[in-house]
DRENDO-990482 format. One record per residue (C-alpha): residue in three letters; x, y, z. Coordinates in steps of 0.02 Angstrom, whole numbers, plus 50000, padded with zeros to 5 digits. Layout:
N
ALAXYZ ...
***
This chain:
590
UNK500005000050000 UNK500815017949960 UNK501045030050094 UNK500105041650029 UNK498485029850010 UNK498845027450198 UNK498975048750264 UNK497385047750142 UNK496185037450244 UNK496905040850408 UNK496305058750359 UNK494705054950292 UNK494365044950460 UNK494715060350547 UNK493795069550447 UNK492325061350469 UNK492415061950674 UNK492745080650664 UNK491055082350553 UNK490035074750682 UNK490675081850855 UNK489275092650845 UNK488055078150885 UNK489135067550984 UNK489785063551145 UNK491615064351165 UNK492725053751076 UNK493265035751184 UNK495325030651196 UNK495435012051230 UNK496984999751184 UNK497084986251056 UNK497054971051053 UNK495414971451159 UNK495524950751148 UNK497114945851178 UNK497934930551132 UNK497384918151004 UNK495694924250928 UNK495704923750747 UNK494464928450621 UNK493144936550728 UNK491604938750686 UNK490514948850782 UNK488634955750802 UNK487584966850934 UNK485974961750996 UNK484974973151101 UNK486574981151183 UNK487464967351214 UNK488784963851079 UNK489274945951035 UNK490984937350935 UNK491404920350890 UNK493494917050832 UNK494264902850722 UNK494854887250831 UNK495454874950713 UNK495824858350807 UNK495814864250994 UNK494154858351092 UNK493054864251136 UNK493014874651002 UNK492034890050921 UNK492074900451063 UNK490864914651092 UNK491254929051180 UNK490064942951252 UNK490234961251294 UNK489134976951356 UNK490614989151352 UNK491854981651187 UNK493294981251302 UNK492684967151431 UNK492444954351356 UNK491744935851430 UNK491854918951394 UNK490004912951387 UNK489984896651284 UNK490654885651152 UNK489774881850989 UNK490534866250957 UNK490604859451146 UNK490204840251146 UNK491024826151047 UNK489354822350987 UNK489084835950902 UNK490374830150760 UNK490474812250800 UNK492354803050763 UNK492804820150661 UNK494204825850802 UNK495074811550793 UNK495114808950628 UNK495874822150584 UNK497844822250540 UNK498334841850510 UNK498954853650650 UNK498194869050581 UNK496534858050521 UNK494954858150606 UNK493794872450620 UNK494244887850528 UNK493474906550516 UNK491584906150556 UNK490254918050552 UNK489094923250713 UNK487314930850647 UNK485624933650746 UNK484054933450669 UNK482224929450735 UNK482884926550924 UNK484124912150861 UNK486004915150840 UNK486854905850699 UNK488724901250697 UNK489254895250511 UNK490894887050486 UNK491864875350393 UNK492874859550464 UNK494404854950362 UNK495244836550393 UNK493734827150411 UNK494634809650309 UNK493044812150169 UNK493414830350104 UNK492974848550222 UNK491314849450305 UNK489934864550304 UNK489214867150475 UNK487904877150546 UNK487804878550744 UNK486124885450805 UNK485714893250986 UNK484174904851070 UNK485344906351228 UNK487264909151165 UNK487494909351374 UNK487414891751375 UNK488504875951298 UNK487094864151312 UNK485854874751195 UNK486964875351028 UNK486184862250918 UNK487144848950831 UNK487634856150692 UNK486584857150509 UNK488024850950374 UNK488084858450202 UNK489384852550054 UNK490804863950030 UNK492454864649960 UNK492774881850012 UNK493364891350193 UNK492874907550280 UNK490634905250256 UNK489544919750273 UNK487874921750313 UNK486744933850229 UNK484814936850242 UNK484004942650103 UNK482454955350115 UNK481454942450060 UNK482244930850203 UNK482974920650097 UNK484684914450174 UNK486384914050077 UNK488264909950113 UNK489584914250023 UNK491474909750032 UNK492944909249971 UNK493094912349804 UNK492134924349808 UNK490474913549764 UNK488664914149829 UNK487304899349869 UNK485724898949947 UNK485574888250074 UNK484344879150175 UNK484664881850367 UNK483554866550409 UNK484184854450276 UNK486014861050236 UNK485564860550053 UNK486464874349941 UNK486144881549755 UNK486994874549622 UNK488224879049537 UNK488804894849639 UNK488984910949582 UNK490314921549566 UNK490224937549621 UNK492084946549636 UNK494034942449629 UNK494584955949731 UNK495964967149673 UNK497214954949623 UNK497814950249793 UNK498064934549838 UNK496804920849940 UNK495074932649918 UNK494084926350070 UNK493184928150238 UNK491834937650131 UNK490564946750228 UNK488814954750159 UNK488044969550210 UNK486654977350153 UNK486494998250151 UNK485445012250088 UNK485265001649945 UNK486924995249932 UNK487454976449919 UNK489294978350026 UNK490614963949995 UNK492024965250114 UNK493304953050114 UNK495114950050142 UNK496414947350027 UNK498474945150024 UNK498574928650137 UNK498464930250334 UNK500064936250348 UNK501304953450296 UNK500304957250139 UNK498454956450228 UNK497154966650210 UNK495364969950213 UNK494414977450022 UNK492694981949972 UNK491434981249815 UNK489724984549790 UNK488274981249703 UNK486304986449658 UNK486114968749651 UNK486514952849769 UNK487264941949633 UNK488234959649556 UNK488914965249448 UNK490094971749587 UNK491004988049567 UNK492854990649677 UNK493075006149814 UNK494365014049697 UNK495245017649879 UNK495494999649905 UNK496094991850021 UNK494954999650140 UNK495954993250312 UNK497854988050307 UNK499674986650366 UNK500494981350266 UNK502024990550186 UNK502134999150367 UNK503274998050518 UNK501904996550633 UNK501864986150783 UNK500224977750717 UNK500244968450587 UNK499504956150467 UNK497854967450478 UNK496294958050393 UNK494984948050389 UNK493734959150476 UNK491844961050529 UNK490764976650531 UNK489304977950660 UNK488564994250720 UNK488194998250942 UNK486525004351010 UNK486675022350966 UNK487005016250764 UNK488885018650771 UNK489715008350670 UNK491314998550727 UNK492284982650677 UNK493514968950726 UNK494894960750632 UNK496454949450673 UNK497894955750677 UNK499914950350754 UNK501014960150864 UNK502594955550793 UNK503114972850684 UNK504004970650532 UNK505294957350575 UNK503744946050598 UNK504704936750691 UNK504324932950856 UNK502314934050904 UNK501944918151024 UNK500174925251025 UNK499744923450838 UNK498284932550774 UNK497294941350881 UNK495484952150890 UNK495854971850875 UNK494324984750883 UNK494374999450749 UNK492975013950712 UNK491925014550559 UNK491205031250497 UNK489675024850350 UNK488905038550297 UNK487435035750196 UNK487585029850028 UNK489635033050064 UNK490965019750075 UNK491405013150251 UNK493205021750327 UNK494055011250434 UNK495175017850564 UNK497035010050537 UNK497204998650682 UNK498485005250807 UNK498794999050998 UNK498045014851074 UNK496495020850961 UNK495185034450974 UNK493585033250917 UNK491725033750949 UNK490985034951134 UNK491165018951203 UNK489775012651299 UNK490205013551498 UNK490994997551576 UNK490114984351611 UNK490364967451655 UNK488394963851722 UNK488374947051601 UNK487534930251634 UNK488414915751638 UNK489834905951736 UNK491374907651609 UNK492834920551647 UNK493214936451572 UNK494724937351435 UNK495954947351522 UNK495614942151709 UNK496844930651793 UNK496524910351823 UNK496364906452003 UNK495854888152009 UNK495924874152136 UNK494974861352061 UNK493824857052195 UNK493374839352194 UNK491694834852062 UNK491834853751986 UNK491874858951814 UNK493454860651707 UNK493574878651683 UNK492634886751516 UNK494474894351478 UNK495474878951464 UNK495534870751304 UNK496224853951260 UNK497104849151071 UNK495894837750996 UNK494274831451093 UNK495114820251239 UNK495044803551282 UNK493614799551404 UNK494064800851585 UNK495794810851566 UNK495404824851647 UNK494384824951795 UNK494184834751981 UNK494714824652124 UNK495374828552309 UNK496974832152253 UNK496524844452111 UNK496604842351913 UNK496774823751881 UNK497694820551718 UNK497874803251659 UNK499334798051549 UNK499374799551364 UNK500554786651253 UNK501044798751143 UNK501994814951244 UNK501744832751164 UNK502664829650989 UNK502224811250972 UNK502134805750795 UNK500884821450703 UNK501274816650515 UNK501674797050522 UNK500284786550441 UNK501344770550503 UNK501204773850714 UNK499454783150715 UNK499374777750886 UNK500574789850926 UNK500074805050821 UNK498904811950968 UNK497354809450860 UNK496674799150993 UNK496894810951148 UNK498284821751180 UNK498504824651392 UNK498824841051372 UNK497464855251439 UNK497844871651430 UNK497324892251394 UNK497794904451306 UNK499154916151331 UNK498374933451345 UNK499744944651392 UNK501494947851333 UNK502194946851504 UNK501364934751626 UNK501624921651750 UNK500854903651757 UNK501174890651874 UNK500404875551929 UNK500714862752104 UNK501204845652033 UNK500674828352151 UNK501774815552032 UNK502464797052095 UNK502784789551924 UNK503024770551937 UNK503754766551765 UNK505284774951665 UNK504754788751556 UNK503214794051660 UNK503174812751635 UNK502154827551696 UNK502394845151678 UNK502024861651591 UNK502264869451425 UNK502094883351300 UNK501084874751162 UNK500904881150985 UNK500744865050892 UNK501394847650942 UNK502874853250818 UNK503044871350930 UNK503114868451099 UNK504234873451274 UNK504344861551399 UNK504684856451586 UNK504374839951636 UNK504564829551802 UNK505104813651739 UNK505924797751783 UNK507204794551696 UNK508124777451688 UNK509394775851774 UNK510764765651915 UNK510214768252097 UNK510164784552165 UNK509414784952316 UNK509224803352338 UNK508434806552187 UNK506924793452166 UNK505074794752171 UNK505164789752364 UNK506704780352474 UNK505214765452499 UNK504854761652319 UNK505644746452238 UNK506024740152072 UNK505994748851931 UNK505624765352000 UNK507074764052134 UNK508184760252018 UNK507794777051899 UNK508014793351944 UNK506814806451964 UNK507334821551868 UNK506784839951794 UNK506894840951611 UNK506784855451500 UNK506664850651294 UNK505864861051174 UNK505594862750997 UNK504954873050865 UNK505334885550743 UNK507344891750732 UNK508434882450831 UNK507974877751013 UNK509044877351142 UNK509894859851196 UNK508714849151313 UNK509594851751507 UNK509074839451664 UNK509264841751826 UNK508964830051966 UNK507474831752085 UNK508214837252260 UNK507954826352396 UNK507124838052505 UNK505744840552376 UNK505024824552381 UNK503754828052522 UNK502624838652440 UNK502064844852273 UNK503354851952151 UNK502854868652083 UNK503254870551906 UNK503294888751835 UNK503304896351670 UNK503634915251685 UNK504284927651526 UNK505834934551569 UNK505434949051441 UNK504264950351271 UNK505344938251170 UNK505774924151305 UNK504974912051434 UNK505944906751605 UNK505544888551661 UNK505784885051842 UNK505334872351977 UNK505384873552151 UNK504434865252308 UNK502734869752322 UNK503214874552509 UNK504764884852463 UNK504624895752310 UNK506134904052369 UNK507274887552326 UNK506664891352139 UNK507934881052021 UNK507994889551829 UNK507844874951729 UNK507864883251537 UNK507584898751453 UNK506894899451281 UNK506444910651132 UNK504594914551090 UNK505114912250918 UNK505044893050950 UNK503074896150967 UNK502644908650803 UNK502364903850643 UNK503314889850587 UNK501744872550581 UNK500674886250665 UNK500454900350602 UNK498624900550624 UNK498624898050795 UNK499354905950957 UNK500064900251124 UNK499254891251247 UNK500154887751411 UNK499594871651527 UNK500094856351580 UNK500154835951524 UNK500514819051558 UNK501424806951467 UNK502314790851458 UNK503274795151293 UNK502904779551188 UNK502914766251348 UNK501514752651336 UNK500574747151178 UNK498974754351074 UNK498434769951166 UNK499004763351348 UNK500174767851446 UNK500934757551579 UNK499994756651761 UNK500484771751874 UNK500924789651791 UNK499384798551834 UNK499734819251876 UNK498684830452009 UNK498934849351962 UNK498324860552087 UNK498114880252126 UNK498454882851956 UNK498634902451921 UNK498884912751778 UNK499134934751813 UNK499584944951669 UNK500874956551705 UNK501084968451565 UNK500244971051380 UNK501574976051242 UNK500164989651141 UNK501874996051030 UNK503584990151024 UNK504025002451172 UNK502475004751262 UNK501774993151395 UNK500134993251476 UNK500344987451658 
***
């Protein structure tokens, strides 16, 4: 994009706000990314003041989250789409691809019902339409199973006609009508625009105007080169004419702190303002380091009647519009973005709403006991086997042990208490930075094998195998560059009467310390690693975004799915607390 194309609508933007101070409140400073950490492709709407988004998941479960909001700054967790197993029967687990699964959707309301369309890629027989209905997006239970529709095509809209009929298009960019109840779709589809010659046109969005048939979509590929471009037409089905100012919201070309700006969403607030929300990454230029991938950013919209929307450029500190006062009066029992994890797992409670697991899980691996989180073993440890067709049993398709959230802050700390007495070699527990099973940091308790060492097993009264290994902390990571080399250190003696706590803290907006200590005795905190958040961007996901957690794992012990008896991990108080948000590559939000 030329410079000059950029001063241009940065001053029509302004512009427009100066033209209508006379009639409104003043202007509202807030900071971007408003949700932080993985949330691509959102898509968002407002019903009767409360304003609603749904982001891209791709394999993590549950998945399809929806988020709610009074104010556009606090925003809360209220339910999944796609929440039970048996909503897709067998699909999870049959699919191969790290970046696969469930890709951008599309949240509408219409007629009391809220609609989330989507497309699931990786299915073993081709990608999958879907079409998740709900009258209460508050709740998990009350999103349908989904309506399928054939599709060979990502990013689905949803358009109602004025004659109700109901559309999607994707892309492409191509249109169908489609049957909500039966899935069924026009044939063949129509094609309505190209874009401007950039390429991958997609995540398409209608709108319809003083007349006006809008066609947003994005174009350039998610990454340096996105951005966001307009048409219109008198007609649905066109002929559609380009904004000669195109593209309407980018970038790209810049050396801002934002970047890969696209694939956005236009929805207006209770006094008929118009706003919108796009992904973008906080990596600058060198787009190099971003453990957070893409993530939601809030921009103002001036549409003036019969006029082409302006978008403001997306910046960390914006001005716009009065935002409506804060708010966080919202039903449900999920927890806001931005607020800090403080959970003990009581015994018979629910998993929390916020923790996510990479593929649906295995029945009865995760459960709340007495002693906290209850995480049973998985065969395959976080890398297992992804791309092998000959040990499928190990590729994590089945059940990864791994639970975790998202990382929602460029400086944070997590930590977790670990209860571990692994009976067999190679039983490991422990917590990571997880991108993909190819892009992940790691510190594991572990039992090594091993000669006797008496000060360093599971327990001085265990026999066998166990008292013959070596318990052991063990840092290993991998990803994209080159990790650092894998370090153990033996477990203390003195730490063996109590839970280990295991801590993943960044030691500054580009790496992650990993420590352990006794749970009893922070202050004898032993540095295990340190490594680069470049090990966790891009590389097999650039999609995604960080999630930091814990697992369990037996790496490869046993047969089939099984691990050997023994190797089950209790996490408890498990904390997350954000500690600062990078908004520019200087400026931190404490």
């Amino acid at each position: 994009m030329k410079f000059s194309s950029l001063v241009n609508t940065h001053l029509a933007f302004l512009a427009s706000v100066v033209s209508s101070t006379a009639v409104q409140p003043a202007n509202s400073t807030y900071y971007n990314p408003v949700l932080p950490g993985w949330h691509s492709d959102p898509s968002c709407t407002q019903v009767d003041g409360t304003f609603f988004c749904a982001t891209s998941t791709f394999i993590s479960f549950p998945g399809l989250p929806i988020y709610a909001s009074k104010d556009l700054i606090n925003w809360k967790l209220i339910s999944h789409a796609w929440n039970r197993e048996s909503q897709l029967p067998g699909i999870s687990w049959n699919t191969t691809g790290q970046q696969q699964g469930m890709y951008a959707s599309t949240l509408r309301h219409r007629d009391g019902v809220f609609y989330v369309i989507c497309e699931y890629l990786g299915t073993g027989n081709g990608d999958l339409g879907v079409v998740f209905k709900s009258s209460d997006p508050f709740s998990d239970e009350a999103w349908s199973d989904p309506v399928t529709f054939p599709t060979t095509k990502i990013d689905p809209d949803l358009f109602w006609d004025d004659d109700g009929k109901a559309y999607v298009a994707t892309q492409g960019i191509i249109l169908q009508e489609i049957n909500l109840e039966t899935g069924e779709v026009s044939q063949p589809p129509i094609s309505l625009w190209n874009g401007t010659g950039g390429v991958w046109p997609e995540g398409p969005h209608i709108y319809k105007k003083d007349g006006w048939y809008y066609l947003m979509i994005a174009e350039g590929g998610t990454e340096l080169d996105h951005s966001i471009t307009i048409a219109r037409s008198r007609a649905l089905t066109g002929p559609y004419e380009a904004y000669e100012n195109n593209p309407i919201l980018t970038n790209k070309g810049t050396d801002e702190y934002f970047q890969t700006v696209g694939h956005g969403d236009l929805f207006q607030d209770h006094n008929g303002n118009w706003w919108g929300m796009c992904l973008a990454t906080r990596s600058g230029p060198d787009f190099e380091i971003y453990p957070m991938g893409r993530e939601a950013v809030l921009f103002p919209v001036t549409w003036n009647e019969g006029e082409w929307p302006v978008l403001q450029p997306v910046r960390g500190e914006m001005s716009g519009w009065p935002l409506p006062p804060p708010n966080r009066e919202l039903p449900g029992d999920g927890p806001f973005n931005s607020d800090p994890d403080v959970y003990d797992f009581a015994e018979g409670t629910a998993i929390p709403r916020n923790l996510v697991y990479w593929r649906v899980p295995r029945a009865g691996a995760f459960s709340t006991t007495k002693n906290g989180l209850l995480v049973v073993p998985s065969r395959n440890n976080l890398t297992g086997t992804p791309f092998s067709t000959t040990t499928p049993e190990l590729t994590g398709q089945q059940g990864l042990s791994f639970i975790g959230r998202r990382q929602t802050d460029t400086l944070f700390r997590f930590s977790v208490d670990l209860t571990f007495a692994p009976q067999h070699a190679n039983q490991e527990a422990g917590v990571t930075v997880f991108l993909t099973q190819a892009n992940h940091i790691d510190l594991g308790v572990v039992l090594l094998p091993g000669k006797n060492s008496s000060s360093t097993c599971p327990s001085r009264r265990k026999r066998g195998e166990a008292a013959s290994a070596r318990l052991a902390l063990r840092f290993r990571a991998e990803g994209t560059g080159v990790p650092p080399p894998p370090r153990v250190v033996g477990v203390p003696l003195e730490w063996l009467d109590g839970p280990i706590r295991l801590q993943i803290e960044t030691a500054n907006a580009t790496h992650y310390n990993l420590a352990a200590m006794p749970a009893a005795d922070p202050s004898a905190a032993i540095l295990v690693g340190t490594a680069s958040g470049g090990l966790v961007s891009g590389g097999n996901g650039s999609f995604v975004g960080s999630l930091v957690g814990a697992y369990a794992t037996c790496n490869g012990e046993g047969s089939g799915v099984e691990c050997p008896s023994g190797g089950e991990a209790s996490f408890a108080r498990w904390r997350y607390e954000g500690q600062g948000q990078y908004v520019s590559a200087m400026k931190v939000v404490r």
